[in-house]
Each structure stands twice: as structure tokens, then as C-alpha cells.
ZADO-1210 file (C-alpha; in nm, 4 decimals, padded with zeros to 6 digits):
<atoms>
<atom x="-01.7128" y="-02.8216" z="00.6783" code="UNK" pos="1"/>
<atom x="-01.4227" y="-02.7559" z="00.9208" code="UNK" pos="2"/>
<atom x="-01.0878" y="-02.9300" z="00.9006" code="UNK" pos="3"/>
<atom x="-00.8699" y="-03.1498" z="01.1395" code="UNK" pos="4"/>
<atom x="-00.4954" y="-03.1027" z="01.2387" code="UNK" pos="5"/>
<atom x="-00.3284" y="-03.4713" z="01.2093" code="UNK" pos="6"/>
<atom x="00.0350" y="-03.4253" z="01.4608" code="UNK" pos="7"/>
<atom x="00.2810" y="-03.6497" z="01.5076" code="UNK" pos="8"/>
<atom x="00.5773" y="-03.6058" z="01.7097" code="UNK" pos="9"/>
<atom x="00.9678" y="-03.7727" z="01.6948" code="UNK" pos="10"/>
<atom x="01.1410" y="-03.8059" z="02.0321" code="UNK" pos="11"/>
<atom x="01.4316" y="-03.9007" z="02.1688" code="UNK" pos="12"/>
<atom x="01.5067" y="-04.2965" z="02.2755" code="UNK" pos="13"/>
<atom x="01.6601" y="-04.5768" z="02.2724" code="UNK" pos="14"/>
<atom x="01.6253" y="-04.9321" z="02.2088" code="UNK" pos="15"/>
<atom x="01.3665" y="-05.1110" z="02.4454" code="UNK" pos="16"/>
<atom x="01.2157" y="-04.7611" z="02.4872" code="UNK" pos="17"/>
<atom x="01.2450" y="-04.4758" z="02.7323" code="UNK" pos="18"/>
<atom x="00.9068" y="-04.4017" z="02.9711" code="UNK" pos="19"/>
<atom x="00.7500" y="-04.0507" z="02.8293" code="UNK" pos="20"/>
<atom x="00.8568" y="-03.9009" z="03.1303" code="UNK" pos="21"/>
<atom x="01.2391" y="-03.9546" z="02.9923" code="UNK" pos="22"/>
<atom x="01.1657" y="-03.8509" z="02.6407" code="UNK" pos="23"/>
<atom x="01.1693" y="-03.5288" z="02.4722" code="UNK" pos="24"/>
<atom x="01.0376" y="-03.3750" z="02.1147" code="UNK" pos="25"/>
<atom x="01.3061" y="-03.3697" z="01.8630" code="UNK" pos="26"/>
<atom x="01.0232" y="-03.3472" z="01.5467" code="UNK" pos="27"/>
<atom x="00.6935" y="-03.1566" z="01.5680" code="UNK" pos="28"/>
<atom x="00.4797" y="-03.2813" z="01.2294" code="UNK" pos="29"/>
<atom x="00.1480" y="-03.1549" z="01.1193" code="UNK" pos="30"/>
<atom x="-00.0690" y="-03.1738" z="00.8693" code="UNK" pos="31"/>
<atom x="-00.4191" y="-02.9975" z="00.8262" code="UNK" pos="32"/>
<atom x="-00.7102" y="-03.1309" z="00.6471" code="UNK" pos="33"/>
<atom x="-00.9850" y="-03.1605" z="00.5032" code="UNK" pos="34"/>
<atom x="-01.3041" y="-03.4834" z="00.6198" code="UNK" pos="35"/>
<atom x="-01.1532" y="-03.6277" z="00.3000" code="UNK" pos="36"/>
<atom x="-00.8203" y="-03.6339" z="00.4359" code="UNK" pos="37"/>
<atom x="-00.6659" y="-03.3747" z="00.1723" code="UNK" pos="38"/>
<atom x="-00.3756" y="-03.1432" z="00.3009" code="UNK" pos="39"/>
<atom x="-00.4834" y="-02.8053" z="00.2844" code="UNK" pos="40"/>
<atom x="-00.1394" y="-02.6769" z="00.5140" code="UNK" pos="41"/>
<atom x="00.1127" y="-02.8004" z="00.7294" code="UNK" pos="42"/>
<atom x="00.3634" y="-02.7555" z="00.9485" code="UNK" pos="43"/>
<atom x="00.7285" y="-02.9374" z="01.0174" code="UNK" pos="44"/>
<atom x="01.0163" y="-02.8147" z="01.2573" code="UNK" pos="45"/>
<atom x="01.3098" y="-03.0164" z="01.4150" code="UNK" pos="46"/>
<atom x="01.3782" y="-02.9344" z="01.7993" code="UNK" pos="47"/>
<atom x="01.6734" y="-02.9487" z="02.0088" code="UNK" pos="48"/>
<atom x="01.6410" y="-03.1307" z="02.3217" code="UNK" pos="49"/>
<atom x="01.7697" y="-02.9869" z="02.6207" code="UNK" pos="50"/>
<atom x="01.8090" y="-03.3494" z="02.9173" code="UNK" pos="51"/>
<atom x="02.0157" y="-03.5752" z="02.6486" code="UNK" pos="52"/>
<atom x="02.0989" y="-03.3406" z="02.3559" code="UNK" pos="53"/>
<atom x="02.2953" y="-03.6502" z="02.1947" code="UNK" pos="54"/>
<atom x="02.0649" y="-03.8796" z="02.0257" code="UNK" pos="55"/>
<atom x="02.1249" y="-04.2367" z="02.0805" code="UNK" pos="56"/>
<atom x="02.2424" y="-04.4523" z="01.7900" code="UNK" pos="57"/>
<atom x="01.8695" y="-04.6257" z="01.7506" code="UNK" pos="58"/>
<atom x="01.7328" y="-04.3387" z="01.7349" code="UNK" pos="59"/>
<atom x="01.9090" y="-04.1528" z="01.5063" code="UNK" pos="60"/>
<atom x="01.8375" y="-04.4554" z="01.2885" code="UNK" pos="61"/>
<atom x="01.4623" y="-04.4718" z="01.3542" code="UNK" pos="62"/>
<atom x="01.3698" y="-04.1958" z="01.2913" code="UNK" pos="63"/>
<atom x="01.6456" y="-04.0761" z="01.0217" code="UNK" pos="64"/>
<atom x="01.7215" y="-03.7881" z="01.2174" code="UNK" pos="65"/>
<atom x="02.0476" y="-03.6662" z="01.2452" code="UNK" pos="66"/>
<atom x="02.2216" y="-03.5374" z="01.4872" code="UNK" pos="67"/>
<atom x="02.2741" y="-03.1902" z="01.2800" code="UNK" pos="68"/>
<atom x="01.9053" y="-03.1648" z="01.2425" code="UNK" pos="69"/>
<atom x="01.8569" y="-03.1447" z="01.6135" code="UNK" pos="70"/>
<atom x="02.1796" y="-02.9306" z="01.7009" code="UNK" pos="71"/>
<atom x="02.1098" y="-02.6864" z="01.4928" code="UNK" pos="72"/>
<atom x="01.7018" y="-02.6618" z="01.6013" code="UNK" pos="73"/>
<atom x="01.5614" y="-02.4502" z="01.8548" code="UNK" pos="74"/>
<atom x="01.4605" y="-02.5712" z="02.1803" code="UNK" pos="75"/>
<atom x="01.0836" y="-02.6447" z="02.2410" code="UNK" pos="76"/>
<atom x="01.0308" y="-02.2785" z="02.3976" code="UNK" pos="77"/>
<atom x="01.0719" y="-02.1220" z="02.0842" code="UNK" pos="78"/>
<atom x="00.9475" y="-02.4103" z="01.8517" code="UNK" pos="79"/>
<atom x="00.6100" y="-02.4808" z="02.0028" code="UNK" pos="80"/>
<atom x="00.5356" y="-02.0608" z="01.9961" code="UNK" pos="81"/>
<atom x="00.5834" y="-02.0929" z="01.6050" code="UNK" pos="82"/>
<atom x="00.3697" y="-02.3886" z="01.5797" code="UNK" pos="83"/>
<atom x="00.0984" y="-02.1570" z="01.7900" code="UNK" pos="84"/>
<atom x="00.1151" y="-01.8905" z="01.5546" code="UNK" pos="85"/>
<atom x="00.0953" y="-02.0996" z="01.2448" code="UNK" pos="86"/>
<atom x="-00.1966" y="-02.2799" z="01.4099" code="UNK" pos="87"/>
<atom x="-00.3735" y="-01.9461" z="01.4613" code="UNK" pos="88"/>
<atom x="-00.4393" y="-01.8909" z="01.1066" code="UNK" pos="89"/>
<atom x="-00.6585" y="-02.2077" z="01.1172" code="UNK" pos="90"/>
<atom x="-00.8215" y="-02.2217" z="01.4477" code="UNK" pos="91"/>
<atom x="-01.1760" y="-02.0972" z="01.3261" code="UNK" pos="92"/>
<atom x="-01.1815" y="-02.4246" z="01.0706" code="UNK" pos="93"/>
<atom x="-01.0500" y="-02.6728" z="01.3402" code="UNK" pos="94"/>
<atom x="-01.2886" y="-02.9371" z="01.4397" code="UNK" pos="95"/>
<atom x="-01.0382" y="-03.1436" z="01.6911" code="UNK" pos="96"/>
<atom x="-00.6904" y="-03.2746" z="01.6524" code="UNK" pos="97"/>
<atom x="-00.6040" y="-03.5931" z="01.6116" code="UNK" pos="98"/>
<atom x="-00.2693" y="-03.8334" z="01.6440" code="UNK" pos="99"/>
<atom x="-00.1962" y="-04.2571" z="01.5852" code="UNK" pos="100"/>
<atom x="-00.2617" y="-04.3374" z="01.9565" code="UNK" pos="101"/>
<atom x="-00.2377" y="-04.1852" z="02.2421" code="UNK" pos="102"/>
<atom x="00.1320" y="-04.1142" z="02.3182" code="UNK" pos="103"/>
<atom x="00.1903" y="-03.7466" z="02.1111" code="UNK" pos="104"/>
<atom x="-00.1253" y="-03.6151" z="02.3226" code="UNK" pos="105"/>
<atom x="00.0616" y="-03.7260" z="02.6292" code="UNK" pos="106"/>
<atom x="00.4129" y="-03.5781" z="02.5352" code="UNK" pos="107"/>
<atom x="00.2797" y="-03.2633" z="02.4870" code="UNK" pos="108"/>
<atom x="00.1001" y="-03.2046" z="02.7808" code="UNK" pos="109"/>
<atom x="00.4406" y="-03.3116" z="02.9434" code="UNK" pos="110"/>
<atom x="00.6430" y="-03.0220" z="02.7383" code="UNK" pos="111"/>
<atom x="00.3733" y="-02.8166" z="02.7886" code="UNK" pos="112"/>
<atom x="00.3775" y="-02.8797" z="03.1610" code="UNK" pos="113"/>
<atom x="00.7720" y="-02.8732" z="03.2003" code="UNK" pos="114"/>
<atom x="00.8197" y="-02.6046" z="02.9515" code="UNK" pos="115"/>
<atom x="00.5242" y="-02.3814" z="03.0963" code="UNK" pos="116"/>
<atom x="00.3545" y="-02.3480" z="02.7970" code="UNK" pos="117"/>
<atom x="00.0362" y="-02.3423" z="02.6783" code="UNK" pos="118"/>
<atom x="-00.1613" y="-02.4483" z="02.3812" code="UNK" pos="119"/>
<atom x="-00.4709" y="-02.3353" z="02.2089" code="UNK" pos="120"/>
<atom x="-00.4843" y="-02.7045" z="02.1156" code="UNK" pos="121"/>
<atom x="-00.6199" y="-02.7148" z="02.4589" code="UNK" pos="122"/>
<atom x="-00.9577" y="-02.6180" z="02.3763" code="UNK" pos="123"/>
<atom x="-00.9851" y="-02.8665" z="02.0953" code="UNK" pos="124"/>
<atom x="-01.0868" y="-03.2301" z="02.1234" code="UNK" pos="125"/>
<atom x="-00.8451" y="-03.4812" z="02.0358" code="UNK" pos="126"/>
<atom x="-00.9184" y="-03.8160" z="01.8519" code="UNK" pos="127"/>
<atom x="-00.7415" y="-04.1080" z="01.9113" code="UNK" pos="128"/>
<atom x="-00.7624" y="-04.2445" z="01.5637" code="UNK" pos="129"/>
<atom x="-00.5448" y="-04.5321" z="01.6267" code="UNK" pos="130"/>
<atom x="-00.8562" y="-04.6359" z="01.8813" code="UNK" pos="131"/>
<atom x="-01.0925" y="-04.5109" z="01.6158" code="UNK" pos="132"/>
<atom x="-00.9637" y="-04.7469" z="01.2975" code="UNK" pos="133"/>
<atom x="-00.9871" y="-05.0633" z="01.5159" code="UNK" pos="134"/>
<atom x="-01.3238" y="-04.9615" z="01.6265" code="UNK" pos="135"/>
<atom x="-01.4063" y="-04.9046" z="01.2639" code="UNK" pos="136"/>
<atom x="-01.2595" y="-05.2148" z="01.1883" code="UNK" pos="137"/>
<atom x="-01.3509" y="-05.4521" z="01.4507" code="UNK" pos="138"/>
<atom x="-01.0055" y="-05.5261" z="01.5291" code="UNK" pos="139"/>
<atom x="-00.9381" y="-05.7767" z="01.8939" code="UNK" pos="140"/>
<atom x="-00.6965" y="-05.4531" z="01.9492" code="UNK" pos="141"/>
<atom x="-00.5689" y="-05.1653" z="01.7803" code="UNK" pos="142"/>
<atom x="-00.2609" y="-05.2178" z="01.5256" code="UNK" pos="143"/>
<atom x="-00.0022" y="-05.0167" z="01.3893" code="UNK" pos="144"/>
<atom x="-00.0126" y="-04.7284" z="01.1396" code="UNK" pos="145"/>
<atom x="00.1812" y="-04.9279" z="00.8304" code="UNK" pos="146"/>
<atom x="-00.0565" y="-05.2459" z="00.9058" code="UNK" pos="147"/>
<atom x="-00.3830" y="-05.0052" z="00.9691" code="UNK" pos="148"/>
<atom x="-00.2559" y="-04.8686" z="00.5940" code="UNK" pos="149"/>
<atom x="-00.2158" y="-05.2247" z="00.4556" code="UNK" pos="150"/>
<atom x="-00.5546" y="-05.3505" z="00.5851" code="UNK" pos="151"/>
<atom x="-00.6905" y="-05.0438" z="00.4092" code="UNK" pos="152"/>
<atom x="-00.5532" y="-05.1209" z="00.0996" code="UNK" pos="153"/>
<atom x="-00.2461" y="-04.8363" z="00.0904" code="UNK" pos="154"/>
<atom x="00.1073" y="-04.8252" z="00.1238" code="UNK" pos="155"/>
<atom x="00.3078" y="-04.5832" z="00.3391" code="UNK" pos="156"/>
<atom x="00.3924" y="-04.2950" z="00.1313" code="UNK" pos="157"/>
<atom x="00.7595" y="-04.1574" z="00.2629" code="UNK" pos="158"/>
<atom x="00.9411" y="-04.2051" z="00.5838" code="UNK" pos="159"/>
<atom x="00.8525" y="-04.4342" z="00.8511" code="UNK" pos="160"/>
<atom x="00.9322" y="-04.2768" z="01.1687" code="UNK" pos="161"/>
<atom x="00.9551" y="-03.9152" z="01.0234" code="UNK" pos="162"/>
<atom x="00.6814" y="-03.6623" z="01.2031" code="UNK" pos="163"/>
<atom x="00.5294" y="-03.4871" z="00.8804" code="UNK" pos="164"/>
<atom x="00.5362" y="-03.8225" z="00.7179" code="UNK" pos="165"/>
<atom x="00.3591" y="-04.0186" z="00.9945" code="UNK" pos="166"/>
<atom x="00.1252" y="-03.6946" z="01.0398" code="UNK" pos="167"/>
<atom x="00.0083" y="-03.7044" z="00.6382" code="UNK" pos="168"/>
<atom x="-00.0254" y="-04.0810" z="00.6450" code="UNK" pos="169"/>
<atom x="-00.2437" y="-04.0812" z="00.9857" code="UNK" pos="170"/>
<atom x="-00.4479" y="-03.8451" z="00.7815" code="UNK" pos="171"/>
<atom x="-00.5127" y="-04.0977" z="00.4941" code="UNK" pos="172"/>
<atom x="-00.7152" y="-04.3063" z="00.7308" code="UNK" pos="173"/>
<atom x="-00.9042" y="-04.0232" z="00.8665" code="UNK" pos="174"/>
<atom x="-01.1664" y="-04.0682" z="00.6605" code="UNK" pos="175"/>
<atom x="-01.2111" y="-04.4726" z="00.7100" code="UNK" pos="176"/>
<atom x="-01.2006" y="-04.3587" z="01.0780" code="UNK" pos="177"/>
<atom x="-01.4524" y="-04.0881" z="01.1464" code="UNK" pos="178"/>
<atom x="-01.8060" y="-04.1571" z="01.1663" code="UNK" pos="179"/>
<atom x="-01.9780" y="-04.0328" z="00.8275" code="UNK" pos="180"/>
<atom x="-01.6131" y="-04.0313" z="00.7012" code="UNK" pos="181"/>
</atoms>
């Protein structure tokens, strides 16, 4: 049975929100697994963004990021070539990848665009399993991650708001959320 990469990424806004277009990667989670949902690798690196290198007051405190942690990253262009090359030593198991919604699939194709990268996760399907749990569910409309945990009986484990953290909890419900899961 093959395994599924769970990302999640942190980027840089502000309070009311930026449009994707104005935000960029500051936190590149991921977190490989099994059907079940068990970590079997993963992968966590801060980046420096390059537009608006100072992080705003809200979200340095959403995301409990500091501004250190991002001044002392690399930029995307030599982040997202590491992730690549960690990812390689998986790609024969991968079955799709998969984020909370649809937003981290959209920022990368934007870095990727901007940055002129590309990404084997290209080739792979990715599962919206935000969409996924409330079709599993028969929710009116998809929820959160922390109340999709709650109505499935967990609690977050970690930090809210944190890429690895988000990544390993998305992959708690992958298995409520996959048919045959």
C-alpha cells in the first residue's frame, strides 16, 4: 500500500487577510504517511520571504513565528529544491498529496510560477481533504481543521497555525476521509 504526503504551508499576513497573490511561504510542513495516517517521515523548513521580509504583528502571533525564524531562513529558491530532494526518496510510495482545503495547492503553484520552479508534486493528484471530511460527514459546508478534529472525537495535538503541526493533524483525519479509509 503506498503512502500520502499531508503539506501545510505558513505565510505571511495580516489581520483581515492578504489575497494569495500578496502572500508568500514563510513555513513549508510535511508529513508522510501511511492509509492509517501514521508518520513514516517528514519534512519542516522556515523560509525567508523576499516582497515584505518583516512579518506583521498578527502574524507573527498566529502562527508563532518569529521574526528570527524567517531572517535567518533561506529564500524559497533554495528551500523548495531541499523539499524536492527529500521528496525523491519517497516518490515510488506516493499515492497523491493532500492539504486542509484548497489554499496551500494554490500558493504553491504561485511560488512555483513566480519562483520558476518546478515540482515533481506535479504529477501527483492532490486531495482536498478539507472537501473530503465534509463529504464524509455530510456537513451543509466544509469546517475547520480544530472543529473537523472535535467532530471526530480528537483534540489538536501541538501548535495551531504551525505548518508541521497542521500537516500531522490533517493527517489524523486522513483515514475518516478517504474512501475505504
Amino acid at each position: 500500500m503506498g503512502h500520502w504526503l499531508v503539506i501545510d504551508l505558513e505565510a505571511t499576513t495580516d489581520d483581515g487577510g492578504w489575497p494569495v497573490a500578496d502572500m508568500e511561504v514563510i513555513e513549508i510542513g510535511a508529513s508522510l504517511v501511511t492509509g492509517e495516517g501514521r508518520e513514516v517521515d517528514h519534512f519542516q523548513r522556515f523560509v525567508r520571504p523576499r516582497r515584505r521580509p518583516q512579518l506583521t504583528p498578527f502574524c507573527r502571533e498566529l502562527t508563532h513565528i518569529s521574526q528570527a525564524n524567517v531572517d535567518s531562513a533561506a529564500p524559497f529558491t533554495e528551500v523548495w529544491p531541499s523539499f524536492e530532494r527529500w521528496l525523491a526518496h519517497h516518490q515510488a510510495q506516493l499515492q497523491a498529496w493532500v492539504s486542509w482545503g484548497d489554499y496551500d495547492r494554490v500558493q504553491l503553484l504561485q511560488e512555483w510560477r513566480q519562483h520558476g520552479l518546478d515540482s515533481a508534486l506535479r504529477a501527483l493528484p492532490h486531495i482536498n481533504l478539507k472537501q473530503r471530511f465534509a463529504k464524509a460527514r455530510h456537513l451543509q459546508r466544509p469546517t475547520g481543521l480544530n472543529s473537523a478534529l472535535h467532530m471526530a472525537g480528537m483534540h489538536f495535538c501541538g501548535q495551531q497555525h504551525r505548518a508541521l503541526e497542521d500537516a500531522r493533524n490533517t493527517a489524523r483525519l486522513l483515514p475518516l476521509s478517504l474512501p475505504n479509509g
